[in-house]
N, C-alpha and C positions, 0 to 999 in steps of 0.2 A: 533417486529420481523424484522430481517434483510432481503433487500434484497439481491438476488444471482445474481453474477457478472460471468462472467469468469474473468480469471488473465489477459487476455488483457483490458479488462475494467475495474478494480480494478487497475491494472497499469496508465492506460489514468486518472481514476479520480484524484490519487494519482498524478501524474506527475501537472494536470492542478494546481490544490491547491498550488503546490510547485512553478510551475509556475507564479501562480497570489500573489503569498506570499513577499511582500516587503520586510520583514524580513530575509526571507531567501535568497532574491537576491542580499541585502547589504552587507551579511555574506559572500558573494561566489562571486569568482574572475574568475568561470567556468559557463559552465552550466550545470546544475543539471541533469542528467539522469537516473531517478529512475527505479532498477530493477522489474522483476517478477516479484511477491506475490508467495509464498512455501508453499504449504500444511503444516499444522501442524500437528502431531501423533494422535495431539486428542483436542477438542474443548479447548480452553482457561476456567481461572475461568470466563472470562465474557462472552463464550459462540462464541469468535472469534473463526475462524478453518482455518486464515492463518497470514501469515508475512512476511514482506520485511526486507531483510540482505543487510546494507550497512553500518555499521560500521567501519569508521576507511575511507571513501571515502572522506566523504563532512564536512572538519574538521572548528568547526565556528557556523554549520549549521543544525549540528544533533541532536540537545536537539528538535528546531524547529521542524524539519521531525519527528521526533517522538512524536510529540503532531498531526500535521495531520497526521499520518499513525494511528494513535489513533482514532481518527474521521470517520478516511474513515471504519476503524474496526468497528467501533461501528454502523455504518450503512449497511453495504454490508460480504456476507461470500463469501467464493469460493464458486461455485457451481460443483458440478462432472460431469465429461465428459458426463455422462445420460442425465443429465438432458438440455442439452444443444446442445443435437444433435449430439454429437460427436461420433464418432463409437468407445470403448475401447479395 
């Protein structure tokens, strides 16, 4: 079972990986600032329920980010503004 993140934390995990990712910092001649996570319509076939759009940003770099946006998916979902305290 996944844990529940918000998008700021699912952001931060996703940013640190990319960060500490040698690979992807040889690739890129910037630095990498990875967007939100978006709610998705409806749970993935694997049971994710969001995703980060940066297509077409980090050219080099993207096959990598999307094997850790892959990762971080497969351990953390969004969680809803409920359940997290947030008033909706």
């Amino acid at each position: 079972m996944r844990d529940l993140a918000s998008g700021a934390e699912i952001q931060a995990m996703v940013q640190a990986r990319v960060d500490a990712d040698e690979a992807v910092q040889a690739a890129s001649d910037r630095k990498i600032i990875i967007p939100m996570p978006k709610p998705t319509a409806s749970e993935s076939a694997t049971g994710c329920n969001w995703t980060i759009h940066y297509l077409g940003q980090f050219p080099g770099c993207e096959t990598r980010i999307d094997d850790i946006v892959e990762i971080v998916q497969n351990e953390v979902n969004l969680a809803p503004p409920s359940l997290l305290g947030v008033a909706v």
